[in-house]
GUKOLLUM-882618 format. One record per residue (C-alpha): residue number from 1; residue in one letter; y, x, z. Coordinates in pm, whole numbers, plus 50000, padded with zeros to 5 digits. Layout:
<drenlos>
   k r    yy    xx    zz
 NUM A     Y     X     Z
...
</drenlos>
This chain:
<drenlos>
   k r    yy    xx    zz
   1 X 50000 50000 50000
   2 X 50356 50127 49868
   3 X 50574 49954 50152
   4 X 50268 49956 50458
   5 X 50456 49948 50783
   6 X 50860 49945 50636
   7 X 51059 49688 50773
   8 X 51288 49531 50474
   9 X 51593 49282 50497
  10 X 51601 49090 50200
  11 X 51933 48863 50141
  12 X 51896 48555 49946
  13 X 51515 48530 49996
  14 X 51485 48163 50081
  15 X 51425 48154 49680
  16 X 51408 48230 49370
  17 X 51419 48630 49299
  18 X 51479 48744 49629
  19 X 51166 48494 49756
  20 X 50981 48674 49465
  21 X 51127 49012 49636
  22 X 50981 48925 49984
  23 X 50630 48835 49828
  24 X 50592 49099 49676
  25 X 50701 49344 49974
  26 X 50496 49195 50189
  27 X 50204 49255 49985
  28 X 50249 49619 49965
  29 X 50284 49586 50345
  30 X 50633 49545 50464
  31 X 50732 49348 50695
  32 X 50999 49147 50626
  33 X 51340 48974 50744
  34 X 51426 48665 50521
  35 X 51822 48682 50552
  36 X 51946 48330 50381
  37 X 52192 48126 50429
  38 X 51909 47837 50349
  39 X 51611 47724 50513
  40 X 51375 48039 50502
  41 X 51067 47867 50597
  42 X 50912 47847 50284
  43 X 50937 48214 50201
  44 X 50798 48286 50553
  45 X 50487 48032 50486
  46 X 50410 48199 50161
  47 X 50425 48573 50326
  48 X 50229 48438 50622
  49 X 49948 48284 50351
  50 X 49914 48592 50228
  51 X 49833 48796 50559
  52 X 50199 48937 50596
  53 X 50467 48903 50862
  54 X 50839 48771 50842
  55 X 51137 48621 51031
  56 X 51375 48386 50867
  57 X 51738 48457 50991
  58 X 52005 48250 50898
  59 X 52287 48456 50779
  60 X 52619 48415 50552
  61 X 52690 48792 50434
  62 X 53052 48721 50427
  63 X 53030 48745 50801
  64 X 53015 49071 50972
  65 X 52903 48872 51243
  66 X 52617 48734 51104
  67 X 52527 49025 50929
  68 X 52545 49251 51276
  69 X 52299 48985 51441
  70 X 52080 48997 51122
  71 X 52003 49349 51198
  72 X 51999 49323 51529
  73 X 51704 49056 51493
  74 X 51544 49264 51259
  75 X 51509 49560 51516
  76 X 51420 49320 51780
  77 X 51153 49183 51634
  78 X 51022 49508 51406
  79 X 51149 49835 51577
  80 X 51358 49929 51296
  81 X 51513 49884 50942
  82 X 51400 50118 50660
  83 X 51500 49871 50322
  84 X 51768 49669 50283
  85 X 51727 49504 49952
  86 X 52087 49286 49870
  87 X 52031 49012 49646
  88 X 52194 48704 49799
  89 X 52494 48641 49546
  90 X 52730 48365 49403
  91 X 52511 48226 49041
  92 X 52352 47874 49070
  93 X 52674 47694 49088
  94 X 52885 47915 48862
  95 X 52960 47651 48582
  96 X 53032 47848 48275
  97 X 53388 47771 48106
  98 X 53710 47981 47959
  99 X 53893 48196 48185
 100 X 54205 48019 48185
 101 X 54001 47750 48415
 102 X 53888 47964 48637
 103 X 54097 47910 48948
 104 X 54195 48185 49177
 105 X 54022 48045 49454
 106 X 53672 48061 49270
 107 X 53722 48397 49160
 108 X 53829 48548 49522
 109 X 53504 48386 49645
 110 X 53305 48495 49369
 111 X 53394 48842 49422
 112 X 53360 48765 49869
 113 X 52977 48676 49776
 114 X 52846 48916 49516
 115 X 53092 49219 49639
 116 X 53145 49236 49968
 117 X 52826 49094 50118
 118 X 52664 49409 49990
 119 X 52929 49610 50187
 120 X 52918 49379 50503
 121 X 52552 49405 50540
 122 X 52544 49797 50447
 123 X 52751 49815 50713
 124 X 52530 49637 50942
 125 X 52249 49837 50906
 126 X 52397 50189 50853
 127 X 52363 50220 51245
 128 X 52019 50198 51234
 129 X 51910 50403 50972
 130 X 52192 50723 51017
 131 X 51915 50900 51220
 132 X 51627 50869 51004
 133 X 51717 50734 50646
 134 X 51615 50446 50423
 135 X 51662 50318 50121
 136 X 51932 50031 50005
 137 X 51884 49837 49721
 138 X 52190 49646 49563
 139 X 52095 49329 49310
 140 X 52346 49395 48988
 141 X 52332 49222 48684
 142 X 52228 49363 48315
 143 X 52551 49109 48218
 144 X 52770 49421 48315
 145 X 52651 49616 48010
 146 X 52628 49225 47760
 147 X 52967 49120 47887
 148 X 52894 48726 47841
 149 X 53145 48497 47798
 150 X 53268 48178 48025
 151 X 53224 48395 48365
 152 X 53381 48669 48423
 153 X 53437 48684 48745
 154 X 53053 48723 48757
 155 X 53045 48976 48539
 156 X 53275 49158 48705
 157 X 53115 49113 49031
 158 X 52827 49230 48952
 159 X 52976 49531 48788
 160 X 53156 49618 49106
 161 X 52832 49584 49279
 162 X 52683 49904 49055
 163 X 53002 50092 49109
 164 X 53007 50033 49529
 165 X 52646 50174 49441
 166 X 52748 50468 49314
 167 X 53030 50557 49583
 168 X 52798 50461 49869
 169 X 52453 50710 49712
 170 X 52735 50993 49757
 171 X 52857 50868 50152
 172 X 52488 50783 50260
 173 X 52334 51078 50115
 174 X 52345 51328 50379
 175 X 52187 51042 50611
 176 X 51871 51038 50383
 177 X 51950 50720 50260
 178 X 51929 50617 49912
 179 X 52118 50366 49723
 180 X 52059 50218 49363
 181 X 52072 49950 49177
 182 X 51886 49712 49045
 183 X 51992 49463 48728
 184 X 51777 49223 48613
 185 X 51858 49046 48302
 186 X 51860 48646 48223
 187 X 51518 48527 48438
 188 X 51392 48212 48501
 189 X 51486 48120 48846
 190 X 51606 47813 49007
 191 X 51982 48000 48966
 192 X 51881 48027 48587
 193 X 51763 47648 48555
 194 X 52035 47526 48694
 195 X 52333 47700 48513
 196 X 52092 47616 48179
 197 X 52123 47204 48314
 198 X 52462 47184 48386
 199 X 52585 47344 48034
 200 X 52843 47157 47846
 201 X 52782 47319 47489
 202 X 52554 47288 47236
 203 X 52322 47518 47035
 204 X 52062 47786 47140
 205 X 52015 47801 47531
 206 X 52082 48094 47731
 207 X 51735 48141 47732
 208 X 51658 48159 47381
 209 X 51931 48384 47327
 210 X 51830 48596 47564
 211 X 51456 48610 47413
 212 X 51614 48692 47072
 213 X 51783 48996 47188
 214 X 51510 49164 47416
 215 X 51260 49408 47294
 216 X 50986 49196 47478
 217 X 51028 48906 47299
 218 X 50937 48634 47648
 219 X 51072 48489 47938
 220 X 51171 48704 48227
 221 X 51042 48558 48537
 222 X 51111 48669 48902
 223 X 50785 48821 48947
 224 X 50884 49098 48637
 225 X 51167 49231 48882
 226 X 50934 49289 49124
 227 X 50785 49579 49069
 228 X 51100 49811 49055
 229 X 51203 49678 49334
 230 X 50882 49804 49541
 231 X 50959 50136 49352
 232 X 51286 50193 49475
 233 X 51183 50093 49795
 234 X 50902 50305 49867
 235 X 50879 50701 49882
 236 X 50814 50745 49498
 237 X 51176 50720 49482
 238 X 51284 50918 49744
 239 X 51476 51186 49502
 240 X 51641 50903 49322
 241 X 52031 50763 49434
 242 X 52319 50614 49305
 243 X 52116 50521 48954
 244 X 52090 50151 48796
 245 X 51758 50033 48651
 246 X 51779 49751 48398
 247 X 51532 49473 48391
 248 X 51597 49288 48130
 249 X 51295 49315 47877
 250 X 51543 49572 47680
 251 X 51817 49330 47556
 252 X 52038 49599 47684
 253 X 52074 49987 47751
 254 X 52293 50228 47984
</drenlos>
């Protein structure tokens, strides 16, 4: 097992990519902290079916609070914190439209979500892992490199989120820790369905698009981000920071 014994916070896990995250952690044997907003139960039943161990804790990442008693319950429960894997973000209710409707309001809290609850919960846990390292994992987006139309304050969020990467691989180094990114492209998750069922325009959906411009010519679903997720998580990584890995079935390149 890749992850046997780690203790991983995973942010947005009550669902969708980051449920498909904790899954798969705990099957490599991690043990795992469901940080959500949500109702985490689920994601703990499924871990639990399959012979792993995890703690929902409800948490908003634009709190500091929240995110202090997040790992506090984490080291509580496990002893310590070796992954932090941040994937909660601002995407299911993003309703695509031209930038000119975008109100100010949505942007700022587009950018509070998907930017700074990767800081606020880095900064949560960099008490715990200054004395013996770990490894941070930061959820981008593989629109950074596509530059889509109708939400840009996504885009840019999630290009900030590869950046703050890059600045934080050069503080954290000298603590052991590694930070990198990881940017999965358009995947079928309940985000995904939903932005695809609330569209306004006509024409090919963002999911046949997608399929037309990959390399692998299918569906991306959660499960295919999976596995680079264990691998920057685990020690085969351990001389790799501040780098972004695309998962997007090669509809783009860095």
């Amino acid at each position: 097992m890749l992850l046997k014994d780690k203790i991983a916070i995973i942010t947005g896990a009550a669902q969708g990519i980051g449920a498909a995250f904790a899954l798969g952690y705990a099957k490599e044997g991690a043990k795992i902290v469901i940080a959500d907003i949500g109702d985490g139960k689920e994601s703990v039943e499924a871990i639990e079916q399959a012979g792993g161990e995890a703690i929902h804790v409800k948490a908003d990442i634009t709190s500091q609070d929240d995110c202090d008693t997040m790992a506090k319950a984490a080291v509580e429960r496990f002893g310590t914190i070796d992954i932090l894997l941040n994937n909660a973000a601002m995407y299911a209710n993003i309703v695509k439209k031209p930038f000119t409707e975008i109100t100010t309001e949505e942007w700022n809290r587009v950018m509070e979500i998907n930017t700074g609850g990767p800081f606020i919960c880095t900064k949560a846990v960099f008490p715990y892992m200054k004395e013996k390292g770990g490894k941070i994992i930061n959820v981008s987006s593989s629109s950074i490199f596509e530059g889509p139309s109708g939400m840009p304050h996504y885009v840019a969020s999630k290009g900030a989120v590869f950046a703050f990467t890059r600045s934080m691989a050069r503080e954290l180094g000298e603590y052991s820790i590694n930070v990198n990114s990881l940017a999965p492209g358009y995947t079928q998750s309940e985000g995904s369905k939903t932005i695809e069922h609330n569209r306004s325009t006509t024409g090919p959906s963002p999911e046949e698009i997608s399929i037309q411009k990959r390399c692998l010519k299918r569906s991306a679903l959660p499960q295919d981000m999976v596995g680079t997720a264990i691998f920057l998580g685990c020690y085969l990584s351990d001389f790799i920071s501040g780098q972004l890995i695309l998962c997007d079935g090669g509809a783009s390149f860095n």
